[in-house]
C-alpha positions as CSV (number, residue, x, y, z in Angstrom):
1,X,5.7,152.2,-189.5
2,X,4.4,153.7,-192.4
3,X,5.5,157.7,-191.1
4,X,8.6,156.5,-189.3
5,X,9.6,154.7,-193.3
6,X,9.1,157.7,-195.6
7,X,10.9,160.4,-193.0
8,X,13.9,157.7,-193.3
9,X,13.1,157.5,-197.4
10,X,13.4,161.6,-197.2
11,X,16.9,161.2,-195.6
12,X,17.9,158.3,-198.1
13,X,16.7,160.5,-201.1
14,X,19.0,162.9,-201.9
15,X,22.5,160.9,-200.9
16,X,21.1,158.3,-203.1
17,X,20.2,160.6,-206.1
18,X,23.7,161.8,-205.3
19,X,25.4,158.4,-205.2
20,X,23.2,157.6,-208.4
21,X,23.7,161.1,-210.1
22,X,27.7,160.3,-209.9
23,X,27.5,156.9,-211.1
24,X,25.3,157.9,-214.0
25,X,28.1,160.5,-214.6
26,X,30.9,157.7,-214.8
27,X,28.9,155.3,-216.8
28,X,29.1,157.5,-220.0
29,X,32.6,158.2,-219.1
30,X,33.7,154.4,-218.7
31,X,31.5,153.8,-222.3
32,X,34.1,156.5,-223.6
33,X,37.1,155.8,-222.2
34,X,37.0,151.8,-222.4
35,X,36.0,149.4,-224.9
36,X,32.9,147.0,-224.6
37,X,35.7,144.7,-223.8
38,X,37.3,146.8,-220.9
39,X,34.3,147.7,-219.5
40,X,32.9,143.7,-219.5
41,X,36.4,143.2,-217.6
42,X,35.2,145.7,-214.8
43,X,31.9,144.1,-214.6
44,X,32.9,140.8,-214.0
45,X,36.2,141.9,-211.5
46,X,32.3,143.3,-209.9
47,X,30.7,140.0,-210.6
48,X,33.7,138.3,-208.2
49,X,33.4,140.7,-205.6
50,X,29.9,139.8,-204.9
51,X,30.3,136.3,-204.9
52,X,33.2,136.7,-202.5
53,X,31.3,138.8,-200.5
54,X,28.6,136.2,-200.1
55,X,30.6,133.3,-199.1
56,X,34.2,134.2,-197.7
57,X,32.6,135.9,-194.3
58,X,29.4,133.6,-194.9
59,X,27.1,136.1,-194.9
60,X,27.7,137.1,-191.4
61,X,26.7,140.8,-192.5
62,X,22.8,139.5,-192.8
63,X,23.2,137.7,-189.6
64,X,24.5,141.0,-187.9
65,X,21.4,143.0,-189.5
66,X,18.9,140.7,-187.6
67,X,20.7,140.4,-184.6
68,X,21.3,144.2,-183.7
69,X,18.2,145.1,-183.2
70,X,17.1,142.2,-180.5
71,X,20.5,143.4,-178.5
72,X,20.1,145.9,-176.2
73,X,22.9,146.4,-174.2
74,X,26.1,148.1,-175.7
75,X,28.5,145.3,-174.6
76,X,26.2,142.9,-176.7
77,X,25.7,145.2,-179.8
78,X,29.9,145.5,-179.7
79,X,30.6,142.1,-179.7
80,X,28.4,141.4,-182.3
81,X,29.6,144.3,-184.8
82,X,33.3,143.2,-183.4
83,X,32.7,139.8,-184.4
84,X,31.2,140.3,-187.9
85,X,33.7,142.6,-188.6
86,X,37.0,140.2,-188.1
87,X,35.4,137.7,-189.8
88,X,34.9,139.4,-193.1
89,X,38.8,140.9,-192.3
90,X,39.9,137.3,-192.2
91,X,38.1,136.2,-195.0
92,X,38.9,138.7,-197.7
93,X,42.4,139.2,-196.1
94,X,42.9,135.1,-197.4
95,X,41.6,136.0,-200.4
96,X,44.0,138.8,-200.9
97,X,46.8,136.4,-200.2
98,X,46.0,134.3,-203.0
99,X,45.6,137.3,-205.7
100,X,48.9,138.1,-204.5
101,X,50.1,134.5,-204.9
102,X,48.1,133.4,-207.7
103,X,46.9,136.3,-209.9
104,X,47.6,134.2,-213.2
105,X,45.0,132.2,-211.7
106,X,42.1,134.4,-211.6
107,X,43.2,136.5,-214.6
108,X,42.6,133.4,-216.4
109,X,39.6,132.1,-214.6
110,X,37.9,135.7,-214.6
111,X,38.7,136.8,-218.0
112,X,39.7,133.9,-220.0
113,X,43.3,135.3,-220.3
114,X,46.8,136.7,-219.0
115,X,47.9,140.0,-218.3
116,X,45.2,141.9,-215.9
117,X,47.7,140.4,-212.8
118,X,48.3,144.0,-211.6
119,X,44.3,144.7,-211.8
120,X,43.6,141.9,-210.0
121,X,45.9,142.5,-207.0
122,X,44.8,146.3,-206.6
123,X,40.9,145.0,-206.7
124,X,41.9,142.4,-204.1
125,X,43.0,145.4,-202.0
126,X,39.8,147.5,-202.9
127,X,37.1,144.7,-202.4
128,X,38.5,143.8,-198.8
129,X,38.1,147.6,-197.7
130,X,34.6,147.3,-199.6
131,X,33.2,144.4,-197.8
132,X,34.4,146.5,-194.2
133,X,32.7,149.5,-195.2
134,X,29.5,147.4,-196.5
135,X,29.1,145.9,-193.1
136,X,30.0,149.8,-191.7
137,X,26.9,151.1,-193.2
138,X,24.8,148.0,-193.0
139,X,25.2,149.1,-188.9
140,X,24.7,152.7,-189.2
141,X,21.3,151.8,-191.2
142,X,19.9,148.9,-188.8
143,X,20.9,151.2,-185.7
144,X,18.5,153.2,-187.5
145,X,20.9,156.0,-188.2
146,X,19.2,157.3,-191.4
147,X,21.3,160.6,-191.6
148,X,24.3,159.1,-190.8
149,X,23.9,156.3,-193.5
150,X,22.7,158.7,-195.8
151,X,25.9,161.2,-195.4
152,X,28.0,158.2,-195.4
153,X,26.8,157.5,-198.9
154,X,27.2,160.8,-200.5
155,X,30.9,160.5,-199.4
156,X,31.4,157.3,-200.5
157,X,30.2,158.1,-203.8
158,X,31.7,161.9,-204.0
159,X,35.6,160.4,-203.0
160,X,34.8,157.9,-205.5
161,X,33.8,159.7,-208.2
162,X,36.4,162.5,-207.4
163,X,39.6,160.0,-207.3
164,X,38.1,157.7,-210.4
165,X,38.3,161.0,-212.7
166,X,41.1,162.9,-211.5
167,X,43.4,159.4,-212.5
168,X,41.5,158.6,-215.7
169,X,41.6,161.6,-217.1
170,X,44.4,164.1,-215.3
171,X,46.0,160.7,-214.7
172,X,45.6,158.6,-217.6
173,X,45.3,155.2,-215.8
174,X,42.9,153.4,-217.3
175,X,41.3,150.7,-215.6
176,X,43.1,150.8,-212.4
177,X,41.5,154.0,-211.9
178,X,37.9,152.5,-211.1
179,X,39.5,150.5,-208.2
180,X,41.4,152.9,-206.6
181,X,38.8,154.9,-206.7
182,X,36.8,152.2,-205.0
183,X,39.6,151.7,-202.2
184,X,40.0,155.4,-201.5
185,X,36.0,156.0,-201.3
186,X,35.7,152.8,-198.4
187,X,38.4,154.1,-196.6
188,X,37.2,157.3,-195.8
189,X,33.9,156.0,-195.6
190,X,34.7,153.3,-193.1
191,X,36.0,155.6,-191.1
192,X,33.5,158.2,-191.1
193,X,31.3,155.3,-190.4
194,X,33.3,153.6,-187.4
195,X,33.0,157.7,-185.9
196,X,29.0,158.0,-186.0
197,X,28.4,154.6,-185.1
198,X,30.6,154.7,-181.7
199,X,27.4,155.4,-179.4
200,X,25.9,151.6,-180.8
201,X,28.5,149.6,-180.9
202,X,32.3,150.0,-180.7
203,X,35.0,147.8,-182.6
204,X,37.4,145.4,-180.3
205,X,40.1,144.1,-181.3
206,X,38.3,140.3,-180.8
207,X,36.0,138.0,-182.2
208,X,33.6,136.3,-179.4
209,X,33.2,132.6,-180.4
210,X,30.3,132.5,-178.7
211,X,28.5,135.1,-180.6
212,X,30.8,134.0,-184.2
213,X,28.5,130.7,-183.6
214,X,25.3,132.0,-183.2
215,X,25.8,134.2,-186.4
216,X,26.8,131.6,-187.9
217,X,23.8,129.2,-187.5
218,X,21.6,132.0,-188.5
219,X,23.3,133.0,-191.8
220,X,25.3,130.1,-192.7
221,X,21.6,128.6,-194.7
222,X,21.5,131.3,-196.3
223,X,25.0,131.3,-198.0
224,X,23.2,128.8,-200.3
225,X,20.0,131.2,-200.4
226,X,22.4,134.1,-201.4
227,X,24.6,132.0,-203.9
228,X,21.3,131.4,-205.7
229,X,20.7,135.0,-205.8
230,X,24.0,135.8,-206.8
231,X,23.3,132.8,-209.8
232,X,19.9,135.0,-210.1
233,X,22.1,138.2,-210.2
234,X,25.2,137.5,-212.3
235,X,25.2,133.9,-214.0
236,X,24.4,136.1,-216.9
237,X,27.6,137.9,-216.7
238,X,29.5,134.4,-216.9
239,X,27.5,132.5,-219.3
240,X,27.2,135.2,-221.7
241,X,31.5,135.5,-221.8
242,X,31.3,131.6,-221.8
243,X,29.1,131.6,-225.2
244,X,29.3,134.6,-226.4
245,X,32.0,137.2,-225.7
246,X,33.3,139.6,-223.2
247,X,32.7,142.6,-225.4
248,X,28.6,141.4,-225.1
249,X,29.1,141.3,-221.4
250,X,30.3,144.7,-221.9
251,X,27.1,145.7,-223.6
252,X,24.6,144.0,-220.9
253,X,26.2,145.5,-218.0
254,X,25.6,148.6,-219.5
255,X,22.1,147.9,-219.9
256,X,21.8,146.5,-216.6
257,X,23.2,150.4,-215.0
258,X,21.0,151.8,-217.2
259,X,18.0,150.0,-215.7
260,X,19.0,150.8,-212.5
261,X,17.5,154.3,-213.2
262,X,14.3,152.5,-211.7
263,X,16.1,150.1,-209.2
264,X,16.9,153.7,-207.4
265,X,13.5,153.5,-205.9
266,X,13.4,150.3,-205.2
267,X,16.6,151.0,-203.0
268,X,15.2,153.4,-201.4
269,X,12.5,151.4,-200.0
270,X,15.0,148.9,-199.1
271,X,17.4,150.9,-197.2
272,X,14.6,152.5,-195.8
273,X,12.3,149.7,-194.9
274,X,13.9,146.7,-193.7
275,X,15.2,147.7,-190.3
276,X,12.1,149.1,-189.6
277,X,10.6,146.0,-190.4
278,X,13.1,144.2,-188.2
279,X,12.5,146.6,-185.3
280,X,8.3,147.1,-186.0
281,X,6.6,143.8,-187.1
282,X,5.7,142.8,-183.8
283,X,3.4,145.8,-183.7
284,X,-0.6,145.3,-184.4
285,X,-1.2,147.1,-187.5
286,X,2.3,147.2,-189.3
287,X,1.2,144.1,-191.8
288,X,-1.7,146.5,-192.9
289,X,1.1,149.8,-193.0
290,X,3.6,147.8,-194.7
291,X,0.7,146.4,-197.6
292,X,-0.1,150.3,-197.8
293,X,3.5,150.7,-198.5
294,X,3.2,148.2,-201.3
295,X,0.5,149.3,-203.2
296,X,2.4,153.2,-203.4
297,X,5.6,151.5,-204.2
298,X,3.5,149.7,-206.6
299,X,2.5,152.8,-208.6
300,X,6.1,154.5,-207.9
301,X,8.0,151.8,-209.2
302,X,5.6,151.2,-212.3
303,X,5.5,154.3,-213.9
304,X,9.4,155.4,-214.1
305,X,9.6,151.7,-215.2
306,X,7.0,152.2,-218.1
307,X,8.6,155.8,-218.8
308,X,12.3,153.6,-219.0
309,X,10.8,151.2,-222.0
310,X,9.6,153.8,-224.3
311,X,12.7,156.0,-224.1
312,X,15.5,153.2,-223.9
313,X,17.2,153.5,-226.8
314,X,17.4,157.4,-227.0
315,X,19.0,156.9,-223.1
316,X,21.3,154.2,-224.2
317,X,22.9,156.3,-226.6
318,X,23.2,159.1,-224.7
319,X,24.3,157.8,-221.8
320,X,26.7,155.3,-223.8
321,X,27.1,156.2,-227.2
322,X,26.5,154.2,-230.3
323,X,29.1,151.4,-229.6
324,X,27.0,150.2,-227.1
325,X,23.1,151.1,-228.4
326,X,22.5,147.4,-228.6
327,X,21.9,147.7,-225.0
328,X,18.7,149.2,-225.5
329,X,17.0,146.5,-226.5
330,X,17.5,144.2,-223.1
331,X,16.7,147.4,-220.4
332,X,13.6,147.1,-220.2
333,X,13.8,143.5,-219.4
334,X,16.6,143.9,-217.1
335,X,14.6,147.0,-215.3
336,X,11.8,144.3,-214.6
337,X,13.8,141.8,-213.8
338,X,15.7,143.9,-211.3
339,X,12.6,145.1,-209.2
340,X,11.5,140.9,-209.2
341,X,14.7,139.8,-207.6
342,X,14.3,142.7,-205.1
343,X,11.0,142.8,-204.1
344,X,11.2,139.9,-201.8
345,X,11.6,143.3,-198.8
346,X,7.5,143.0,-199.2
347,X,7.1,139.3,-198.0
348,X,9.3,139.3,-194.8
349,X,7.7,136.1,-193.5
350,X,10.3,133.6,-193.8
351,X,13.3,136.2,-192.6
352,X,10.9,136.8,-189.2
353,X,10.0,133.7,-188.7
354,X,13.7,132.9,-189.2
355,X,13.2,130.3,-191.7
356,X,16.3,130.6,-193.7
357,X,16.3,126.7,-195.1
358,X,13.0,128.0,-196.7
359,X,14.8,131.2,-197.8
360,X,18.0,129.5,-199.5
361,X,15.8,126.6,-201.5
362,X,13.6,129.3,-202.8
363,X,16.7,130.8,-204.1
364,X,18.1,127.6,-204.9
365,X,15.2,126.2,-207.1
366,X,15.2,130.4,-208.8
367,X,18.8,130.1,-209.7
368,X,18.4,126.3,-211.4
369,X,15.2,127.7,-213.7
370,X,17.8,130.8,-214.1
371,X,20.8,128.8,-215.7
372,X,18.5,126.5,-217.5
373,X,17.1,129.3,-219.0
374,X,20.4,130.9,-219.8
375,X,21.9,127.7,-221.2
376,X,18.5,127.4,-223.6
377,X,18.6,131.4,-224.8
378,X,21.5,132.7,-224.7
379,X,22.7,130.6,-228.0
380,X,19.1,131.5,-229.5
381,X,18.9,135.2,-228.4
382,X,22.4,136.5,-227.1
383,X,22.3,139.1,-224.6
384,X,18.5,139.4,-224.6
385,X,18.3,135.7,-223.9
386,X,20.4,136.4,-221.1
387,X,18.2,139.2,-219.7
388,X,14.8,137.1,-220.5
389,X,16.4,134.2,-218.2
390,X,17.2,136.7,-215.2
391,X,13.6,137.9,-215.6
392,X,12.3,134.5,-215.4
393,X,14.3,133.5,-212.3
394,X,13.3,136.9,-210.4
395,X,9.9,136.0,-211.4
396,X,9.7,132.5,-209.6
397,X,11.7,133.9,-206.5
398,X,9.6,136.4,-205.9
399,X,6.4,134.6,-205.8
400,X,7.8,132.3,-203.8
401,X,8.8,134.6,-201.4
402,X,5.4,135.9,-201.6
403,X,3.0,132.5,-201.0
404,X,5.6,131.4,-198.4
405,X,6.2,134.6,-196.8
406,X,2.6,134.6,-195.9
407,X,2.2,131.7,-194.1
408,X,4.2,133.4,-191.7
409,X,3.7,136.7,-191.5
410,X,0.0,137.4,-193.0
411,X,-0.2,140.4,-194.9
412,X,-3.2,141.9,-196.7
413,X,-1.7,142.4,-200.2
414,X,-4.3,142.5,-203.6
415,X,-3.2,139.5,-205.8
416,X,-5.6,140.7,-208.3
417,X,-4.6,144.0,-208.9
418,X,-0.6,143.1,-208.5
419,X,-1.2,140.5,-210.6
420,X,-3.2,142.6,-213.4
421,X,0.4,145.4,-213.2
422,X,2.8,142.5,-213.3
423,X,1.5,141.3,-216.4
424,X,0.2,144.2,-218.0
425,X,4.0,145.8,-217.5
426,X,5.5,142.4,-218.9
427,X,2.5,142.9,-222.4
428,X,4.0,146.2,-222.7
429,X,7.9,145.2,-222.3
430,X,6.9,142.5,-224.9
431,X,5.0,145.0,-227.2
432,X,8.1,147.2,-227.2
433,X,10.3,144.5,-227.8
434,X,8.6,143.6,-231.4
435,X,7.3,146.9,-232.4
436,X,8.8,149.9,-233.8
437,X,9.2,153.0,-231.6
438,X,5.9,155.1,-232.4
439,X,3.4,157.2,-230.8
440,X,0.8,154.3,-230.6
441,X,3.7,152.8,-227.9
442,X,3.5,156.2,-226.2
443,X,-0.1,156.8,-225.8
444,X,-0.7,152.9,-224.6
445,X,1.9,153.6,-221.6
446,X,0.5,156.7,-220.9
447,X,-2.5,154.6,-220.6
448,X,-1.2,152.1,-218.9
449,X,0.0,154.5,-216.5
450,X,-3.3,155.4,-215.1
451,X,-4.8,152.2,-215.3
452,X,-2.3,150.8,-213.0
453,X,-2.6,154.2,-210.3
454,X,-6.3,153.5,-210.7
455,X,-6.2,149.6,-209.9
456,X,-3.7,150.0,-207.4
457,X,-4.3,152.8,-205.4
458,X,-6.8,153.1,-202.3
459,X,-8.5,155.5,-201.0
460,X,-6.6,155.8,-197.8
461,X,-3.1,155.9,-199.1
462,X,-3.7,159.3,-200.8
463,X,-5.0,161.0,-197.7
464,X,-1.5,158.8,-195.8
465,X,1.1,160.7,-198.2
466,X,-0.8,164.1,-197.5
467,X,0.0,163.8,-193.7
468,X,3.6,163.3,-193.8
469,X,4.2,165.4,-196.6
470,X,5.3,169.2,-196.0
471,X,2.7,171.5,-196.4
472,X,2.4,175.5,-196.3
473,X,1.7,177.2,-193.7
C-alpha cells in the first residue's frame, strides 16, 4: 500500500500544483476584477452546485467509487459507470429545466435579489457538464488510472483558466466568464476522460435498474451523511449572507481559497489514497501502512499549516488586495478546519464495513453542533464566528469517524501524540489570533515545528520515504 500510494501521489503532484497554481492565479484576478459582493455571488452559485450535486443523482457517484473495484468483468464495470452516469444526466438535466423556467426563483433564493437570471441559466448549463465530468474522473481514479486522472486535471484546469481570462479580460464579460469557463473546461475534459477510460468500462446508452437499485441502497444513507457535510462545508456561506451580508461572504470565501494552500496536500492524499484503500484493506499489514501514512501526513500537513498562520495576512493581501485583508484573520481557522472535515480518508472503518447509517448520523449530529454554532457566533464574531463554527463541526466529525472507524477496521494510530499536534496547532491558531504579528510568533512555530516531527515521527517511516524516493546512481 504504502509504495503503490506515494508513486500515485507523484502522478497527482504536479497536475494538482498545476490545477492549484491556476486557481491561485484567478483568485487575485476575481479579487480585482469583482467586488466582495460579486465574488460572494460566485461563491454561493458554487455553494448550490455542491448541494445539487449531493442530492439530485443521490450520491450515486460514492456508490459507483465502491462498487468498481469489487466488479470484475467489463460488462459489470459498464453497466455500473452507464448507470451512474444517466442518473446524474437526469437529475441536473431537471434542474436545468427549472433555471430555465424559474430563474427569478433562485436569483432570489440564492442571492436575495433579481437580475442574475441570465447567470443562473448559463451555471445551470455549466454545473450539469460538471457533475458528468466529476463522476468521469472519479472513474479514471478508482480504476486506478493515476496518469490519466492526473492529465485530465491539468486540462481541466488549463481550458479553464485559458477561456475564464481570454473573456474577462480580451472579452470583458464579467461574471459569466467564470462559468463558461467552467462549461468549456468539463467538456473537453469529459471527453478526454470517456477516451482513456474505454478499456474499464464503456458508456451505453441505458440505465440497468437492477444495478440503479443496488447503488441506490448503498449511497442513498449517505445523502443525509453528505448533506451534513455540505451543512459542515457551506452553512457558513448561507448564514453569514443571512446575518450579515454578501459582500462578507465575499471576504470568507476568499479566506477559505486561501487556506486551501494547505488543503492541496490533503488532496493529494485523498485522490491518492482512497481507491487504494478500497482495492488493499483486505491485505494483512495495510492497517499498519496506512497508520504509517498518517503519522507523515501528520507532519506534512502540520508544518505548511503552521507556516500559513504566521504569514496570513501578508498572503491575503497579496493574493487579494486590501479590500479583502480582513480575510486574514479567519485562514488559519479555516485551514484547520478544512483538514478536520477531510481527514475522515484515515478512519475508513465505517465506509468498509459499509456502515453508511453510522456514516450519515455522524455527519448529521457535526452539522447540528455546526449551525448551532453559527447561529451563536456569527452575530458575536461575524466572519470569524463563522470559521470558528466550521472548525468546531470538522472537529466532532472527525473524531467520530475516528472512535467509530475503529471498531471496524482496527488501526494502530497514536492518540497521544495526534492528540498533543491537534491541540498544540489549535494554542498556536489561538495565540495568533490575539497577538500581534512579531518574531516571538515566529520562533514558537518554528518551534512547534520540530516538536511535532519529533512527536510524530517513527523511526521506520524515515528509512520508508528513502526507499521510494529517487536516488543517484
Amino acid at each position: 500500500m504504502f509504495q503503490r500510494l506515494f508513486k500515485d501521489i507523484a502522478f497527482y503532484f504536479i497536475p494538482n500544483i498545476v490545477s492549484r497554481g491556476l486557481h491561485f492565479f484567478l483568485m487575485p484576478l476575481y479579487a480585482r476584477v469583482f467586488s466582495p459582493t460579486e465574488f460572494g455571488a460566485i461563491d454561493l452559485f458554487v455553494t448550490l452546485y455542491a448541494i445539487l450535486n449531493i442530492t439530485l443523482a443521490l450520491e450515486i457517484t460514492q456508490a459507483f467509487a465502491r462498487l468498481l473495484p469489487d466488479a470484475e468483468a467489463m460488462d459489470e464495470r459498464s453497466k455500473l459507470f452507464s448507470t451512474a452516469y444517466w442518473a446524474i444526466f437526469i437529475g441536473f438535466v431537471l434542474y436545468a429545466l427549472l433555471a430555465f423556467l424559474a430563474p427569478n426563483f433562485i436569483s432570489s433564493f440564492l442571492i436575495g435579489e433579481l437580475g442574475w437570471e441570465y447567470i443562473v441559466r448559463l451555471s445551470a448549463i455549466a454545473m450539469l457538464a460538471n457533475a458528468l465530468f466529476y463522476l468521469i474522473e472519479s472513474h479514471l481514479r478508482f480504476a486506478l488510472k493515476a496518469k490519466q486522472t492526473a492529465a485530465v486535471k491539468v486540462i481541466f484546469a488549463a481550458i479553464q483558466a485559458g477561456v475564464t481570462i481570454l473573456l474577462l479580460l480580451g472579452l470583458d464579460k464579467g461574471m459569466e466568464a467564470v462559468f463558461w469557463g467552467q462549461l468549456a473546461a468539463s467538456i473537453v475534459g469529459l471527453l478526454f476522460g470517456l477516451f482513456w477510460g474505454k478499456d474499464s468500462a464503456q458508456l451505453r446508452l441505458s440505465i440497468d435498474p437492477v444495478i440503479w437499485k443496488k447503488m441506490v441502497t448503498f449511497s442513498a444513507p449517505l445523502v443525509l451523511s453528505s448533506i451534513a457535510v455540505y451543512v459542515a462545508n457551506f452553512m457558513d456561506r448561507w448564514m453569514l449572507r443571512t446575518l450579515m451580508s454578501l459582500s462578507e461572504v465575499g471576504i470568507y470565501a476568499v479566506a477559505a481559497r486561501v487556506a486551501t494552500l494547505v488543503a492541496a496536500g490533503l488532496s493529494l492524499f485523498q485522490l491518492a489514497l482512497t481507491p487504494i484503500i478500497y482495492n488493499h484493506y483486505k491485505v494483512e499489514n495495510s492497517p499498519k501502512e496506512l497508520a504509517k501514512v498518517f503519522r507523515i501526513f501528520t507532519v506534512l500537513i502540520s508544518i505548511p499549516m503552521i507556516v500559513l498562520t504566521m504569514f496570513a495576512e501578508p498572503i491575503v493581501i497579496i493574493l487579494a488586495g486590501e479590500p479583502y485583508a480582513k480575510a486574514a484573520n479567519i485562514v488559519a481557522v479555516l485551514c484547520l478546519a478544512t483538514v478536520m472535515l477531510r481527514i475522515y480518508i484515515f478512519a475508513p472503518g465505517l465506509v468498509i464495513a459499509k456502515k453508511t447509517k453510522h456514516v450519515a448520523a455522524i455527519s448529521i449530529f457535526a452539522a447540528a453542533i455546526n449551525i448551532t454554532a453559527n447561529l451563536i457566533l456569527i452575530p458575536v464574531l461575524g466572519s470569524l464566528g463563522a470559521a470558528i463554527a466550521t472548525l468546531l463541526g470538522g472537529l466532532v466529525m472527525a473524531l467520530l469517524f475516528f472512535k467509530l472507524g475503529q471498531r471496524e477496521y482496527k488501526i494502530p494510530h497514536k492518540p497521544v501524540s495526534e492528540g498533543f499536534v491537534l491541540l498544540s496547532i489549535m494554542g498556536f491558531i489561538a495565540c495568533s489570533l490575539t497577538i500581534d504579528y512579531c518574531l516571538g510568533l515566529y520562533i514558537s512555530g518554528l518551534v512547534l515545528a520540530i516538536a511535532i516531527t519529533v512527536t510524530t515521527l517513527e523511526k521506520g517511516d524515515l528509512s520508508s520515504l528513502k526507499k521510494i524516493l529517487p536516488t543517484k546512481r
